[in-house]
N, CA and C atoms as a LAMMPS dump frame, in Angstrom:
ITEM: TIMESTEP
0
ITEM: NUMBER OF ATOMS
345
ITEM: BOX BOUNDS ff ff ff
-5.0000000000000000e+02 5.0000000000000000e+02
-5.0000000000000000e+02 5.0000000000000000e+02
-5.0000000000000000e+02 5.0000000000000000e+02
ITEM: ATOMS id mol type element x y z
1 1 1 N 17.097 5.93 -0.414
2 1 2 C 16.438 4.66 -0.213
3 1 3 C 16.444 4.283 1.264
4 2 1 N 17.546 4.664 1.865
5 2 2 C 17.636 4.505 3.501
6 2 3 C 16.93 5.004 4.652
7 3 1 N 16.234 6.368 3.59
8 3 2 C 15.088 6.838 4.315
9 3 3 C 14.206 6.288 4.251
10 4 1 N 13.3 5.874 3.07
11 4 2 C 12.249 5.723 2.581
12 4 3 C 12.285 3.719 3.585
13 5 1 N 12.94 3.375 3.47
14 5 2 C 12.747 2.499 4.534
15 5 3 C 13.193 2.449 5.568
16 6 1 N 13.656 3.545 6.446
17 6 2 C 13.771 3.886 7.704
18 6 3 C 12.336 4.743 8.159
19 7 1 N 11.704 5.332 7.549
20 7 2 C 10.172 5.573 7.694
21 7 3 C 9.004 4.935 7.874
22 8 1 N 9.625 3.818 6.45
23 8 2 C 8.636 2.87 6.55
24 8 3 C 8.6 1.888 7.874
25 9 1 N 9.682 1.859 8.255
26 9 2 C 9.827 0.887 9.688
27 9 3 C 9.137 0.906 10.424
28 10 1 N 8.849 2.925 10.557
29 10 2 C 8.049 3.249 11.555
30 10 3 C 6.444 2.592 11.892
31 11 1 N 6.141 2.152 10.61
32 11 2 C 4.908 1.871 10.101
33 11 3 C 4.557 0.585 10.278
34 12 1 N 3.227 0.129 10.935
35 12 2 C 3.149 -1.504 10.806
36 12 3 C 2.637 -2.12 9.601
37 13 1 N 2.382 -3.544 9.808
38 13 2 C 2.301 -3.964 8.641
39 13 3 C 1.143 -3.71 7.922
40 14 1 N -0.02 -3.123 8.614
41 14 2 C -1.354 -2.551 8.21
42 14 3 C -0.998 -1.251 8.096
43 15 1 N -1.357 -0.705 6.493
44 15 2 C -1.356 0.451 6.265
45 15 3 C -2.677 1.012 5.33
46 16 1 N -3.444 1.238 6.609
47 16 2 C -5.038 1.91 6.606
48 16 3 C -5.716 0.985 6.228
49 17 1 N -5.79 1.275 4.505
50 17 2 C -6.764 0.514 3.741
51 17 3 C -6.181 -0.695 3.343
52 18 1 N -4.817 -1.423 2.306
53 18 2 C -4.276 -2.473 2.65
54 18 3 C -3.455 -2.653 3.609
55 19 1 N -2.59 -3.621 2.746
56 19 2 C -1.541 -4.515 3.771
57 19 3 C -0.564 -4.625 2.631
58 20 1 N 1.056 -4.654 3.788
59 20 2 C 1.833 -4.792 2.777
60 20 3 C 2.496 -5.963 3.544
61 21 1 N 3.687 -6.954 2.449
62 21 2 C 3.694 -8.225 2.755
63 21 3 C 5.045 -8.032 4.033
64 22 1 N 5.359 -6.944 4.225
65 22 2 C 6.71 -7.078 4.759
66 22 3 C 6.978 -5.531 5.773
67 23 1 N 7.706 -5.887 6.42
68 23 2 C 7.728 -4.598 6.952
69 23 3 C 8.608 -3.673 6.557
70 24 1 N 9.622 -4.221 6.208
71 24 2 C 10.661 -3.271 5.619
72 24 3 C 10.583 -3.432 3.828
73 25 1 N 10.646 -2.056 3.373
74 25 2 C 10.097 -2.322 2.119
75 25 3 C 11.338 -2.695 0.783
76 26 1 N 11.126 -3.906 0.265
77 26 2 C 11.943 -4.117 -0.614
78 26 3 C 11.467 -4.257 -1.882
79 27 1 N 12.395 -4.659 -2.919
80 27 2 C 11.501 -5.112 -4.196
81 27 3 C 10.287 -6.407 -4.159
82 28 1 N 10.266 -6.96 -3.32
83 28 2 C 9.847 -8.537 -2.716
84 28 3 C 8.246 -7.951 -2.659
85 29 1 N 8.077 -7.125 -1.721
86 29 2 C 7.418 -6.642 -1.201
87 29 3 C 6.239 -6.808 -1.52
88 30 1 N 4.991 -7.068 -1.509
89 30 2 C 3.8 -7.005 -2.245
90 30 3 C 2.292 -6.365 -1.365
91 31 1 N 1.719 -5.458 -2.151
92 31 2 C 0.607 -4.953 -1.652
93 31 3 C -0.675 -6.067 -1.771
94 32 1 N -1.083 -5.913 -0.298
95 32 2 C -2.686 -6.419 -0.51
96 32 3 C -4.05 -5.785 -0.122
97 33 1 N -4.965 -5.979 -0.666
98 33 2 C -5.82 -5.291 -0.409
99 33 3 C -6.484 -6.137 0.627
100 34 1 N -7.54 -4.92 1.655
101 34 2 C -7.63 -5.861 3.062
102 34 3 C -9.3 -6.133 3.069
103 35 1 N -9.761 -4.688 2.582
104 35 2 C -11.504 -4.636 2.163
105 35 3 C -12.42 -5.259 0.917
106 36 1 N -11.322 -5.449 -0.198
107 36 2 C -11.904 -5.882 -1.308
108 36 3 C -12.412 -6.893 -1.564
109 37 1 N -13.906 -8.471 -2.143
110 37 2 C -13.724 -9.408 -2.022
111 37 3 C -13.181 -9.193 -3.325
112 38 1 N -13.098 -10.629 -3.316
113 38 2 C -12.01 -10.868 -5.302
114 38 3 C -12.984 -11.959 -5.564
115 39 1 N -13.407 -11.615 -6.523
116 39 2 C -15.1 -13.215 -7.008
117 39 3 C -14.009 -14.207 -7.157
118 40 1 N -15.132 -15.442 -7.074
119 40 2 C -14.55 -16.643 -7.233
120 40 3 C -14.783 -16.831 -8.535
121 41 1 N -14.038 -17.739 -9.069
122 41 2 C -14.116 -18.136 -10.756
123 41 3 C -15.664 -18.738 -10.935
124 42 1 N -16.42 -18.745 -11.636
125 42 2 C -17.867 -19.841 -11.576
126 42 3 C -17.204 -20.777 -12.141
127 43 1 N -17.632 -22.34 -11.715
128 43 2 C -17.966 -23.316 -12.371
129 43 3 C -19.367 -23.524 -13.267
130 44 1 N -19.083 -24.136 -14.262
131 44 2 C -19.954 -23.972 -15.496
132 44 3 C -20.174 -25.716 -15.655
133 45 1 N -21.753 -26.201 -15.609
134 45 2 C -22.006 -27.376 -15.755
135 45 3 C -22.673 -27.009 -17.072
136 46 1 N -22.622 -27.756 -18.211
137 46 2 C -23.435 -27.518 -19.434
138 46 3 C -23.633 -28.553 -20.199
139 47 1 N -25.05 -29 -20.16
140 47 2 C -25.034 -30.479 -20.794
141 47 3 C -26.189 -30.199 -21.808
142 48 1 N -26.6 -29.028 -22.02
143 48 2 C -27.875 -28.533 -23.312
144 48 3 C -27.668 -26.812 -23.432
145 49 1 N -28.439 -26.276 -24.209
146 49 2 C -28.482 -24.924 -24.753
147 49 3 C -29.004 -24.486 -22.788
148 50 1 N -30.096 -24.557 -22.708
149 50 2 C -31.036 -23.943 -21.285
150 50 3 C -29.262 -23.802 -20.25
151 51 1 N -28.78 -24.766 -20.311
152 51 2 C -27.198 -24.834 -18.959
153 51 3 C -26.331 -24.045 -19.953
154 52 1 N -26.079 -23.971 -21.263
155 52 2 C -24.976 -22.465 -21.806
156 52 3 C -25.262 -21.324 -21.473
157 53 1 N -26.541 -21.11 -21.551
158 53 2 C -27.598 -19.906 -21.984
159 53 3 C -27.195 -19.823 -20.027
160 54 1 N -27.466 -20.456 -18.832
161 54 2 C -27.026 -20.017 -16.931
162 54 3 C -25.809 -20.455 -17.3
163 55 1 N -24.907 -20.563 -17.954
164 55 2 C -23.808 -20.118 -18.018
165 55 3 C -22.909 -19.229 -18.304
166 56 1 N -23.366 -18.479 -19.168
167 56 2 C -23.229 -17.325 -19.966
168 56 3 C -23.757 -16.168 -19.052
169 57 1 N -24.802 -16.127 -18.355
170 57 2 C -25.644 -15.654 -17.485
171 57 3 C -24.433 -15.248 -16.227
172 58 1 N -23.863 -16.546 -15.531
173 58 2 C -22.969 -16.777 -14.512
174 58 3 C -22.106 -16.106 -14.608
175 59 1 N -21.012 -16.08 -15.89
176 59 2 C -20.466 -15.52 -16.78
177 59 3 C -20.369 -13.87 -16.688
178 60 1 N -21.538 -13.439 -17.234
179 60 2 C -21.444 -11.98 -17.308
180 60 3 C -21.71 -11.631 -15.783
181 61 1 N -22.253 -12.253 -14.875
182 61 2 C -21.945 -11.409 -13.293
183 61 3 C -20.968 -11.717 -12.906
184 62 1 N -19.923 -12.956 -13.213
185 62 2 C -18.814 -12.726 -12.899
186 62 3 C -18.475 -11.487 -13.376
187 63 1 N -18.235 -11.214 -14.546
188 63 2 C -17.584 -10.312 -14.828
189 63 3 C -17.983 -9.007 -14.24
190 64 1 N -18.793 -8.565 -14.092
191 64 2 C -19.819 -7.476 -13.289
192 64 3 C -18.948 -7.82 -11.912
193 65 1 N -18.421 -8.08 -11.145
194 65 2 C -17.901 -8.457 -10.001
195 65 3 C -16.699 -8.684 -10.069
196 66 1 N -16.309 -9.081 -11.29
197 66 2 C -14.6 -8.61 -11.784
198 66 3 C -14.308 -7.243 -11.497
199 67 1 N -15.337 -6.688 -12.029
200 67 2 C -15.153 -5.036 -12.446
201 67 3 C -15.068 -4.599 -10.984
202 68 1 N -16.282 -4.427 -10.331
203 68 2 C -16.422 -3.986 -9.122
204 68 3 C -15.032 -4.412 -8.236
205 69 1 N -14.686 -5.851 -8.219
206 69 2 C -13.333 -5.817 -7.481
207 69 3 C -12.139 -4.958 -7.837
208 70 1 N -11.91 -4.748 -9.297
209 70 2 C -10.725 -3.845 -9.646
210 70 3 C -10.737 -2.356 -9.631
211 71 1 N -12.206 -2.09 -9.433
212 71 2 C -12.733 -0.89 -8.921
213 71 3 C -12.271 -0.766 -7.276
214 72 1 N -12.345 -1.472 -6.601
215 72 2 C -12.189 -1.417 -4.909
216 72 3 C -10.777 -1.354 -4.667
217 73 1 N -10.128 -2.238 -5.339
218 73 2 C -8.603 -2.682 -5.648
219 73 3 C -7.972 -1.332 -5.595
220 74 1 N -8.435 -0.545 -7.122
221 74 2 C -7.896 0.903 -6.98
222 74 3 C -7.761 1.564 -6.384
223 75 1 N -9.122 1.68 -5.922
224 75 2 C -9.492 2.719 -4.661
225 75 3 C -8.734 2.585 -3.617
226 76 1 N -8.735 1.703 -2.92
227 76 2 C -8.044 1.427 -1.969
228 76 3 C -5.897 1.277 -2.217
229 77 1 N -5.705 0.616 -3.365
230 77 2 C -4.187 1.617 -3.693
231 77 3 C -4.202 2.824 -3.284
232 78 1 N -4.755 3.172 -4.125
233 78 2 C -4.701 5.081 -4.729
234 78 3 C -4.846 5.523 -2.936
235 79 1 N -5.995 5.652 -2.271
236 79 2 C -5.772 5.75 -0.57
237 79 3 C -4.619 5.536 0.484
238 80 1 N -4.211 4.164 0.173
239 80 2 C -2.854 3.448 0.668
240 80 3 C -2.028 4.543 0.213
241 81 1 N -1.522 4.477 -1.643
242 81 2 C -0.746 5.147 -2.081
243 81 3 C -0.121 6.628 -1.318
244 82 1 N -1.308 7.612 -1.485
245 82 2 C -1.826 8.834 -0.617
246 82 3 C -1.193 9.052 1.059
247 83 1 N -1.487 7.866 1.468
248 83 2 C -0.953 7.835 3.107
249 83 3 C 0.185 7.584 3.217
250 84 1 N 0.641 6.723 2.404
251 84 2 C 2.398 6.319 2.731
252 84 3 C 3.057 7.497 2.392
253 85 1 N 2.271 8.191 1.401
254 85 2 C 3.393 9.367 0.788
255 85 3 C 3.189 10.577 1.812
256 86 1 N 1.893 10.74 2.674
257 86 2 C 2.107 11.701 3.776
258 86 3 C 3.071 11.075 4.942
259 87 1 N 3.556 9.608 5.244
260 87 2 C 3.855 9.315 6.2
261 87 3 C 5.517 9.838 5.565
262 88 1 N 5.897 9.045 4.878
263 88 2 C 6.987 9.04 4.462
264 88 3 C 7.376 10.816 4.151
265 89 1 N 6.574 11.5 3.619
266 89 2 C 7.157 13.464 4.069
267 89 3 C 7.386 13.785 5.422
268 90 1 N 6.402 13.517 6.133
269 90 2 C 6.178 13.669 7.807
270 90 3 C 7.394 13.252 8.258
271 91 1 N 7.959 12.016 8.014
272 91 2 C 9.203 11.084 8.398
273 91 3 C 10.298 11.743 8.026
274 92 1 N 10.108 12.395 6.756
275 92 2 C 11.339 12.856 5.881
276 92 3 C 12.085 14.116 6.651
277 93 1 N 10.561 14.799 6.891
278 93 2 C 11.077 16.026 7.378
279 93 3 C 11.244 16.132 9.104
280 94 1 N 11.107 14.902 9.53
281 94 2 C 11.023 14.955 10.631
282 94 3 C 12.725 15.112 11.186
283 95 1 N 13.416 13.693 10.3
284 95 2 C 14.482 13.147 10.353
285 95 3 C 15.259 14.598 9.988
286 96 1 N 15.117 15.128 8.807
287 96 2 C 16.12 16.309 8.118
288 96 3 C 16.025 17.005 9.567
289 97 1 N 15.065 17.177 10.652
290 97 2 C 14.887 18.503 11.27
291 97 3 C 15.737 17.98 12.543
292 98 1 N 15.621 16.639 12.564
293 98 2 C 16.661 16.293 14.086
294 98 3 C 18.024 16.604 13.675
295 99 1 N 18.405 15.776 12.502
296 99 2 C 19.922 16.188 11.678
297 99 3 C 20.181 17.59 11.869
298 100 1 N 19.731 18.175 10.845
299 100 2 C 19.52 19.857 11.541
300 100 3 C 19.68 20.151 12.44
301 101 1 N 19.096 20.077 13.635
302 101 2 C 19.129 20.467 14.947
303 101 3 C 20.248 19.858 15.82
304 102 1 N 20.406 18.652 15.288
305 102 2 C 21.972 18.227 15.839
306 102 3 C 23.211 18.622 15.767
307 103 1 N 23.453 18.605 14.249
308 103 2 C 24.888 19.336 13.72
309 103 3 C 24.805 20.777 14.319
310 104 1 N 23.723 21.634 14.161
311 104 2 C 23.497 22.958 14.843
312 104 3 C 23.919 23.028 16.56
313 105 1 N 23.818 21.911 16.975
314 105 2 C 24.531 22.134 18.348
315 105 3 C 25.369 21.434 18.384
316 106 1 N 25.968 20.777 17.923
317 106 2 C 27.234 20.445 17.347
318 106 3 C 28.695 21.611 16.552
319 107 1 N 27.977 22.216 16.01
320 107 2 C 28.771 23.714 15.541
321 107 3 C 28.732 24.608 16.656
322 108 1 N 27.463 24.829 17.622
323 108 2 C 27.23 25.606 18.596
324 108 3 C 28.543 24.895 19.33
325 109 1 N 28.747 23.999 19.991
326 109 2 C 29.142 23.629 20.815
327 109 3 C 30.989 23.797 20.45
328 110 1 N 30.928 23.415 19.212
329 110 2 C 32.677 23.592 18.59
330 110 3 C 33.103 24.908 18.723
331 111 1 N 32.001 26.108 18.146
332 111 2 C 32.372 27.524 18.365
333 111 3 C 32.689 27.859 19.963
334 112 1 N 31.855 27.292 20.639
335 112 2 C 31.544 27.959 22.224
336 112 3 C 33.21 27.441 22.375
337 113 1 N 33.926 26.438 21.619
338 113 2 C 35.533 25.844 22.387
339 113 3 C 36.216 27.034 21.542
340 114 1 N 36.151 27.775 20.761
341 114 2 C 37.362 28.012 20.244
342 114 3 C 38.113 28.707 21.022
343 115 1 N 39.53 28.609 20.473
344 115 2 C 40.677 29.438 21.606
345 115 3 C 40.595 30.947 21.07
């Protein structure tokens, strides 16, 4: 876990396609999307059949625009998703390879003392 948010540190708070609420990642944390709009609710005036009938109307393109937003929503996770998980390998293996390379001259250096 100490990695996975010692990587993430590296990272600002824009990541590509969203945004995440925090920089260091906790349970708190929340994704947003940065490209997507999100429809507004319609208001519905209806005082005869003709105002149900453009309401109902209003209605189903909301929903048509529901869809399309949770369509963009995804997309743009699933992308986000994708990048953090190359950043966070890149990071992973970056870190294992300094560790590595440290203790390795660290042993180098203990052998070069022995009596």
């Amino acid at each position: 876990m100490l990695r996975v948010a010692l990587a993430l540190s590296l990272i600002s708070f824009q990541v590509f396609a969203g945004e995440l609420s925090r920089r260091d990642i906790r349970r708190t944390t929340e994704w947003q999307p940065t490209s997507c709009w999100k429809p507004t609710e319609p208001l519905f005036y209806i005082y005869d059949i003709a105002s149900f009938n453009q309401a109902v109307e209003e209605y189903n393109a909301y929903l048509f625009d529901v869809e399309q937003y949770i369509g963009c929503i995804n997309g743009e996770a699933s992308d986000d998703f994708r990048t953090l998980k190359r950043i966070l390998e890149r990071s992973l293996d970056e870190k294992i390879s300094e560790i590595q390379s440290e203790s390795g001259y660290v042993r180098d250096s203990l052998e070069s003392q022995r009596p």
